[in-house]
N, CA and C of each residue as an Amber inpcrd file, in Angstrom:
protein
   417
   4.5190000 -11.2540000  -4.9990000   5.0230000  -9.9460000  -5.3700000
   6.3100000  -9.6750000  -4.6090000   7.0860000  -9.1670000  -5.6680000
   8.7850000  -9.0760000  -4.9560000   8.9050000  -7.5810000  -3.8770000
   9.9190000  -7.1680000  -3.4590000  10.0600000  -5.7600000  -3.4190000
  10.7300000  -4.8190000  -4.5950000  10.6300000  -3.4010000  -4.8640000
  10.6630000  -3.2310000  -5.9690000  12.3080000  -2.3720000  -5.9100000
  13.0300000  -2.3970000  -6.6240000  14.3110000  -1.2990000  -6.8730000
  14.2370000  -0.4360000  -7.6040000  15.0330000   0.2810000  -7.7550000
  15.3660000   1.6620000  -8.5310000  15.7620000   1.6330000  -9.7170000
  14.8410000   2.4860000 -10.2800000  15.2220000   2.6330000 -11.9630000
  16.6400000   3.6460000 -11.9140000  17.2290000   2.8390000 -13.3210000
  18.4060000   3.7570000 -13.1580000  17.9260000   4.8950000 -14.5910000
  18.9460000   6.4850000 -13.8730000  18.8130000   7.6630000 -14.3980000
  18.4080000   7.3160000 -16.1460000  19.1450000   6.4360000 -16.3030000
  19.1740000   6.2710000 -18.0050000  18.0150000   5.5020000 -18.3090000
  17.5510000   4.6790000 -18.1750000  16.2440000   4.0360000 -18.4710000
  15.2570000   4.7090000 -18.0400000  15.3640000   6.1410000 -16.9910000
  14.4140000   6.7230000 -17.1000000  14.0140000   7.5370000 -18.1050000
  15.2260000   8.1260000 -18.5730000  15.4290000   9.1340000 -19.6300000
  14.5040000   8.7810000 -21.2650000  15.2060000   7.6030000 -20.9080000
  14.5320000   6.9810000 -22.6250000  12.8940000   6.5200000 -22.4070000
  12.6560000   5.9220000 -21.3000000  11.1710000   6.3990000 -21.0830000
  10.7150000   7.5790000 -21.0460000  10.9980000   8.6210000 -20.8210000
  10.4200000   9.9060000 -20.7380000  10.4270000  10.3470000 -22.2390000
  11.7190000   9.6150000 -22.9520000  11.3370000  10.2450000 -24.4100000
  10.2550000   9.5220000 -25.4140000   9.6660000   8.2100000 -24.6620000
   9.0570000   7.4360000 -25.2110000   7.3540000   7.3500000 -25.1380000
   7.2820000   7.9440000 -23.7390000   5.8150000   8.2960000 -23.2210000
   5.1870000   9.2620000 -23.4610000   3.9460000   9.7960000 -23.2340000
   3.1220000  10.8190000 -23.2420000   3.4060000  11.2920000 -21.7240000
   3.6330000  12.9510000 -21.6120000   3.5810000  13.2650000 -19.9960000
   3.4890000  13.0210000 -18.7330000   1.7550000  12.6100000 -18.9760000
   0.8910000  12.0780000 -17.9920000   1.3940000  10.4830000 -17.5790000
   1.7620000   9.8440000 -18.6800000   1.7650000   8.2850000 -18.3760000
   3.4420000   8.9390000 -17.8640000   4.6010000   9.1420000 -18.5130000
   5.6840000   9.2190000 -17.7330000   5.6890000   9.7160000 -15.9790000
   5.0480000  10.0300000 -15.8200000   4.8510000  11.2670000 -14.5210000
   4.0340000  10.2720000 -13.4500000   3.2250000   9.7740000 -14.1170000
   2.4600000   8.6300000 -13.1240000   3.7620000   7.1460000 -13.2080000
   4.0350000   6.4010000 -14.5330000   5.1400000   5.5850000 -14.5150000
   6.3130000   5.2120000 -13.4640000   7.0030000   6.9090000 -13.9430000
   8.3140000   6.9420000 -13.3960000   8.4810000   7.6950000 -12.3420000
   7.8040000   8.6610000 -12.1970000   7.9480000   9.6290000 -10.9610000
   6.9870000   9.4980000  -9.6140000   6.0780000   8.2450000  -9.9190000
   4.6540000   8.1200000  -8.9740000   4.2610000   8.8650000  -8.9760000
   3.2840000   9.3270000  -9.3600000   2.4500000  10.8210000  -9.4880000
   1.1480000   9.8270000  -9.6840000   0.3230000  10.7290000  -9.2940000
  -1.3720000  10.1290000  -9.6360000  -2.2960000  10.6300000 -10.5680000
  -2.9480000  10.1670000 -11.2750000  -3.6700000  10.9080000 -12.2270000
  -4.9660000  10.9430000 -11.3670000  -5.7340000  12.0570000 -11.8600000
  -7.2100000  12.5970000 -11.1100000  -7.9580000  11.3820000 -10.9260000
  -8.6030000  11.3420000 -10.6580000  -9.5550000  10.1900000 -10.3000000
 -11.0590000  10.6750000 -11.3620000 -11.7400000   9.3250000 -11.8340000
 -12.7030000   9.6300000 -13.1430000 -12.2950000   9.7760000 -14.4890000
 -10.6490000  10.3760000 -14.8610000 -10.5890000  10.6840000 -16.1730000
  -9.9020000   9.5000000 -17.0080000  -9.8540000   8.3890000 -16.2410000
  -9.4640000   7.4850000 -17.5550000 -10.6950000   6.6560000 -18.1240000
 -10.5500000   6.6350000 -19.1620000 -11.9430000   5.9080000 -20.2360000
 -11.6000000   4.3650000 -19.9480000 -10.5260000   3.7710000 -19.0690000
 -10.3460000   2.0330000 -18.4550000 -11.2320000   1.7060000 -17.8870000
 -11.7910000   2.9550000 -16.7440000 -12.8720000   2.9740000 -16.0230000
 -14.1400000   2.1530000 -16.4700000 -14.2500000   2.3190000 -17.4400000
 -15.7270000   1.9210000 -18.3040000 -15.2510000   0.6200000 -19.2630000
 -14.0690000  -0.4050000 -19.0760000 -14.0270000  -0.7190000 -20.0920000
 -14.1760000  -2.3320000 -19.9280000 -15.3030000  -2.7250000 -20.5030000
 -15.6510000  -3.8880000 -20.3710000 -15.4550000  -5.1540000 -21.0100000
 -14.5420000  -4.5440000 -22.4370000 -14.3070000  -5.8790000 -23.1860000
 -13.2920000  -7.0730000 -22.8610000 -13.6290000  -8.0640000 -23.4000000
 -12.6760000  -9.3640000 -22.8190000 -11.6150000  -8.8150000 -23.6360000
 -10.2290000  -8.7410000 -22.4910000  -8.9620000  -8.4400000 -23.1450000
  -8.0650000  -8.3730000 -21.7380000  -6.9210000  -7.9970000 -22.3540000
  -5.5780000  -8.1540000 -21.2580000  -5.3340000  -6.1390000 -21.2500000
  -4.8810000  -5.8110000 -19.9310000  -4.5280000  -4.7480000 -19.3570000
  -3.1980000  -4.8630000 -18.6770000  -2.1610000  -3.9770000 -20.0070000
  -0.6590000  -4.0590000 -20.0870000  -0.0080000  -3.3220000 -19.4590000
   1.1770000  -3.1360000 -19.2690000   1.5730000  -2.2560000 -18.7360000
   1.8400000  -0.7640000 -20.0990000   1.7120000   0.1570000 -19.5400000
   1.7340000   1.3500000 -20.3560000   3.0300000   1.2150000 -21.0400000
   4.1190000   1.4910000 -20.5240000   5.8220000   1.0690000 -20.9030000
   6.0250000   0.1940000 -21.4710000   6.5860000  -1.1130000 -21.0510000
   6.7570000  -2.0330000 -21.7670000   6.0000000  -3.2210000 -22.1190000
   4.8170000  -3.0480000 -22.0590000   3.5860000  -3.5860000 -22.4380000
   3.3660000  -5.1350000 -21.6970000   4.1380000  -5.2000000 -20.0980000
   4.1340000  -6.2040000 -20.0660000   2.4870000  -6.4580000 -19.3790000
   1.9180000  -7.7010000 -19.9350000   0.1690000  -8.2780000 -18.9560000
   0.1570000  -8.1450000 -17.9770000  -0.7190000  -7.0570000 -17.1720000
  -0.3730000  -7.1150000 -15.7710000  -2.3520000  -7.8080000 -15.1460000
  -3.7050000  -8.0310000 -15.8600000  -4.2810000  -8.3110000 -15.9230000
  -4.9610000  -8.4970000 -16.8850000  -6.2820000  -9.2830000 -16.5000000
  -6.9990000  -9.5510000 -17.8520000  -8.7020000  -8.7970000 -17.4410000
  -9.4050000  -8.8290000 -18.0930000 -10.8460000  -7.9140000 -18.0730000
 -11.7460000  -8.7070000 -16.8960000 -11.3030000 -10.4720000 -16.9420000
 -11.9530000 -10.6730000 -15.5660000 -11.9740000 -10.1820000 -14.3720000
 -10.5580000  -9.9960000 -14.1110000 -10.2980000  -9.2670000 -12.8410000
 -10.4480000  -8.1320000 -12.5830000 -10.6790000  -7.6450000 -13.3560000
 -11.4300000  -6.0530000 -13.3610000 -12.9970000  -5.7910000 -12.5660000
 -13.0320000  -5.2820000 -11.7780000 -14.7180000  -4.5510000 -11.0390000
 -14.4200000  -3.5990000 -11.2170000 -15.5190000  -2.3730000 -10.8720000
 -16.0690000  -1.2360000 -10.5850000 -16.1080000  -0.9530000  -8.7940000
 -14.8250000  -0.6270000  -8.4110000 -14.9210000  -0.3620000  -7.1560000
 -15.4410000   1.1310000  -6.5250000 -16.1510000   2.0280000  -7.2580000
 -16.5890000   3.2760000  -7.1100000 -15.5740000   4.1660000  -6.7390000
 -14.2910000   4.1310000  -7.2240000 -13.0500000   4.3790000  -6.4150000
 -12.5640000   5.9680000  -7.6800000 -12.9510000   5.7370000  -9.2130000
 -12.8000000   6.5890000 -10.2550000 -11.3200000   6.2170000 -10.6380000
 -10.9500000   4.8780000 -10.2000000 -10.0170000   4.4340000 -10.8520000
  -9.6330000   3.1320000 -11.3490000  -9.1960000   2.5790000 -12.2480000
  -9.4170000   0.9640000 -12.8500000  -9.1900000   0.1200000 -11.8970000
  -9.9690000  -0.9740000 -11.6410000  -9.1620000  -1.7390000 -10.0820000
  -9.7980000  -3.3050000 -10.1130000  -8.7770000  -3.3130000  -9.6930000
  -8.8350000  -5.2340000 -10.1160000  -8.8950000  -5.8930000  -8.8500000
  -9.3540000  -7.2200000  -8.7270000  -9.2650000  -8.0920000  -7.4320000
  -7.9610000  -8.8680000  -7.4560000  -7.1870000  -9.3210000  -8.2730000
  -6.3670000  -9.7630000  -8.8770000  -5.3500000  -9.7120000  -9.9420000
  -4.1530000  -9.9870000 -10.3770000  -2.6820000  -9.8460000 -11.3760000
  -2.5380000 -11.0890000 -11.9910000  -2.1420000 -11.0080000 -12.9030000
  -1.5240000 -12.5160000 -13.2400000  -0.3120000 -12.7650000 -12.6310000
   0.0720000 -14.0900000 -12.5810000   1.0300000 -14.0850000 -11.9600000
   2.7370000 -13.7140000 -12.4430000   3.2910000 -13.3570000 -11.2020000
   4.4690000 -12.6260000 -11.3440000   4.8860000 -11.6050000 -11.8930000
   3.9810000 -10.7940000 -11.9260000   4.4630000  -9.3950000 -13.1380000
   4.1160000  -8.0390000 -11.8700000   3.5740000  -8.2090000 -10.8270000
   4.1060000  -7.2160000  -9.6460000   5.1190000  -7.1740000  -8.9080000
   5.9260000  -6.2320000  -8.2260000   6.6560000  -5.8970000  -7.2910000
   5.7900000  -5.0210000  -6.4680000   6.1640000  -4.8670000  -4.9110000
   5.7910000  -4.0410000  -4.0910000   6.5640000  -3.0820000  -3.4530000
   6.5290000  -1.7700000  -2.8030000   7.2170000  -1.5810000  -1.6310000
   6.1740000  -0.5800000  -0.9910000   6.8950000   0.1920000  -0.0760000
   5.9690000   0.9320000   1.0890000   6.0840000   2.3030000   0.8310000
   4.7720000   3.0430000   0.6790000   4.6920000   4.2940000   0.5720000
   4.3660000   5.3260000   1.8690000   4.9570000   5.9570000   1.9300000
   4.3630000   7.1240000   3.6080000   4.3890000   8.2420000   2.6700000
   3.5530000   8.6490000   1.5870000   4.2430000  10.0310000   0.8960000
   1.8980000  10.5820000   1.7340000   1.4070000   9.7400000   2.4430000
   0.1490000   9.5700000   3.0360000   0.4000000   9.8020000   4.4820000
  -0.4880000   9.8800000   5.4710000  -0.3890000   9.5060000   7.0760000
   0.0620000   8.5330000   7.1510000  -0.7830000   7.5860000   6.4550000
  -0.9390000   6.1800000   6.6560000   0.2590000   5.4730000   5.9570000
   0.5050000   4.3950000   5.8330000   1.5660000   4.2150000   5.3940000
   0.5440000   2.9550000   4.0570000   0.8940000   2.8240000   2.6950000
  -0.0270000   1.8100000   2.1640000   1.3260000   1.2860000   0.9690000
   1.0360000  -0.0570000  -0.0520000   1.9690000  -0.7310000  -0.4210000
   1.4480000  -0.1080000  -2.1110000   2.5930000   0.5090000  -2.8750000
   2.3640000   0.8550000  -4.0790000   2.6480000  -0.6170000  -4.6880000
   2.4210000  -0.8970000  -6.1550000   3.1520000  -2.0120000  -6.8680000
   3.1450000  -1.5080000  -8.1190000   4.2870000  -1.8980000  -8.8870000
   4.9730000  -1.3090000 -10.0670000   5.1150000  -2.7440000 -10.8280000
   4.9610000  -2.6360000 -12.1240000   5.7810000  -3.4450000 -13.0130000
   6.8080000  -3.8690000 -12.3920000   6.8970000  -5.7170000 -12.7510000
   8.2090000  -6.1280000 -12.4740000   9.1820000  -6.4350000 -13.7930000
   8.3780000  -5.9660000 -14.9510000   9.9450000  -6.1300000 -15.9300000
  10.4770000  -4.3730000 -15.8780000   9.7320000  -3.1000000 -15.8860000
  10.0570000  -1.8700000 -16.2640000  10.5130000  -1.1410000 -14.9440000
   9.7550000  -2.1260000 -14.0730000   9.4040000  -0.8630000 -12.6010000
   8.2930000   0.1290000 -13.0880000   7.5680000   0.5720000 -13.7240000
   6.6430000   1.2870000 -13.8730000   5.3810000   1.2870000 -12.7370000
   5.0210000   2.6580000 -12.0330000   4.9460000   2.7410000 -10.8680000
   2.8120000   2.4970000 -11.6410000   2.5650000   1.6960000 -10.9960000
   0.9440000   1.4120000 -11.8220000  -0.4600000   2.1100000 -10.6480000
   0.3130000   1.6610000  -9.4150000  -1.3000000   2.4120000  -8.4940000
  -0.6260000   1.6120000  -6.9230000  -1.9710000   1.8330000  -6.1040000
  -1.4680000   0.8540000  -4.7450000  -2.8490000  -0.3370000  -4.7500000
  -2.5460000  -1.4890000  -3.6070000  -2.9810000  -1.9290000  -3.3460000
  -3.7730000  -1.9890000  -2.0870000  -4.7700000  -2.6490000  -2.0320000
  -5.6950000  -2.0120000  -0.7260000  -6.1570000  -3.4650000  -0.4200000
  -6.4790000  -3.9180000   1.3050000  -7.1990000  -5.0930000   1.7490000
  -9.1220000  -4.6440000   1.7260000  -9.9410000  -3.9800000   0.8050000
 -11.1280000  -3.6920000   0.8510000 -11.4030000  -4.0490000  -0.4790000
 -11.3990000  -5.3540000  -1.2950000 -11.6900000  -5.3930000  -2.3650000
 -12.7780000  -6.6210000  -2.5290000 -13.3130000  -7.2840000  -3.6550000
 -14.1200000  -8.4300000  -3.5880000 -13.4220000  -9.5900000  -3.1590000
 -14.4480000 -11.0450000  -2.9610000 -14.0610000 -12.3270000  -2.9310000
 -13.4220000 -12.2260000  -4.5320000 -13.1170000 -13.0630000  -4.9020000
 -12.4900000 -13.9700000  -3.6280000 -10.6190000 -13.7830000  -3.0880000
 -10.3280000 -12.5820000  -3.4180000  -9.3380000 -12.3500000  -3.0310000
  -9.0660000 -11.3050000  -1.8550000 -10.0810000 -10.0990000  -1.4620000
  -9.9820000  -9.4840000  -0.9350000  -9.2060000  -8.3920000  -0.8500000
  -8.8470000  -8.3660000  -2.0050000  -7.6320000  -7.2310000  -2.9270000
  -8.1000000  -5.9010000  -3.8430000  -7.7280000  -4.8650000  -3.6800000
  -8.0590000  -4.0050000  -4.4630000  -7.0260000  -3.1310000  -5.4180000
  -6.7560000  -3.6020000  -6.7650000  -5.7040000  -3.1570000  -6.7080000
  -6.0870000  -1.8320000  -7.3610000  -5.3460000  -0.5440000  -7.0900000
  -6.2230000   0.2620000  -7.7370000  -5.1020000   1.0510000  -8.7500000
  -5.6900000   0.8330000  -9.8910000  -4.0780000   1.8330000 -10.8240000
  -4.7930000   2.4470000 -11.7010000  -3.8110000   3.4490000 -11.9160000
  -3.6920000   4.6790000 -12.6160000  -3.8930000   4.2540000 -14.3610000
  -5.1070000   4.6190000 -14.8560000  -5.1410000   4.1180000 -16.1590000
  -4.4760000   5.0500000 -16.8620000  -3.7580000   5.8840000 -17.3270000
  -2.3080000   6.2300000 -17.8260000  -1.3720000   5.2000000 -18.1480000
  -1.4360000   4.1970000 -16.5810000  -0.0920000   3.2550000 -16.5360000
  -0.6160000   2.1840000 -17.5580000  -1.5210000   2.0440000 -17.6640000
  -2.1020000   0.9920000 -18.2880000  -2.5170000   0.5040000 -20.2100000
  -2.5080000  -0.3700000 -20.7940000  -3.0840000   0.1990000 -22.5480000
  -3.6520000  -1.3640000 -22.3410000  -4.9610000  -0.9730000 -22.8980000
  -5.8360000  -1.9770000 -22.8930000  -5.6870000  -2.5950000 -24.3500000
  -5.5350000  -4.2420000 -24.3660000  -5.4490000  -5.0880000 -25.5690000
  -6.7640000  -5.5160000 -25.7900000  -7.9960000  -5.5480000 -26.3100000
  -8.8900000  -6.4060000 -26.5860000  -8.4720000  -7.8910000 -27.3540000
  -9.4550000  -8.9000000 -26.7020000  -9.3220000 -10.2000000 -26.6940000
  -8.8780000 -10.5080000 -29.0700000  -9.6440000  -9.3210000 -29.3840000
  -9.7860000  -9.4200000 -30.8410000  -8.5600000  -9.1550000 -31.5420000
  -7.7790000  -8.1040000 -30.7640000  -6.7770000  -7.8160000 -31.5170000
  -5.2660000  -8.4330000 -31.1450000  -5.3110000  -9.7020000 -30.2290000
  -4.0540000 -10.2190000 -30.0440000  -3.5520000 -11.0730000 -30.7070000
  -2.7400000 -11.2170000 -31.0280000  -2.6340000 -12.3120000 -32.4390000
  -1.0790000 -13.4230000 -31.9790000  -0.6560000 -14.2260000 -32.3850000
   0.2930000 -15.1940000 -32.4840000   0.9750000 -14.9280000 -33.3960000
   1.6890000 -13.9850000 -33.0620000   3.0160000 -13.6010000 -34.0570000
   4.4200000 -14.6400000 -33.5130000
């Protein structure tokens, strides 16, 4: 995972005209959605979990647990599609990670998660649009 840069004013703009509220506001501005209200929470089918924006794969349904946390959270990413940097908007200081094609701001990461990675990544299902394994096709 890289460190992450700054969206510029204009690519924010056209995302904001492209999103629903909630997903822009969590996306682009880091904002958090409540904890419990996304239906990702519960979602068990074999499929890939995109990015909300530009739909890039940021996991697949394996890597997905139930960390009792009320938010979607994975042990693991596929590779190369995170960036990181450092948040203090907390006491503590902890590492957000965003999309690396959009920058889209997705959740943070935590060292309290399962084997075999020990990772928790925990994001905002707003940021997220779930593909089931059924509906991806080879276009």
């Amino acid at each position: 995972m890289g460190k992450m840069g700054k969206i510029d004013r204009k690519a924010k703009e056209e995302w904001r005209q492209k999103l629903p509220e909630q997903a822009y506001k969590v996306l682009f501005e880091e904002a958090t959605e409540r904890a419990g209200t996304s239906p990702l929470n519960d979602e068990k089918r074999p499929g890939t979990f995109a990015c909300a924006a530009c739909g890039e794969a940021l996991f697949t349904t394996d890597m997905k647990y139930d960390s009792g946390t009320g938010w979607p959270s994975f042990f693991e990413t596929l590779p190369d599609v995170l960036e990181t940097k450092r948040d203090f908007k907390l006491i503590l200081p902890r590492t957000e990670y965003h999309c690396a094609r959009c920058g889209g701001h997705q959740g943070h990461v935590f060292n309290d998660g399962p084997e075999p990675t020990g990772k928790r990544f925990c994001n905002n299902g707003v940021a997220l649009r779930f593909i089931p394994d059924d509906d991806q096709r080879d276009d």
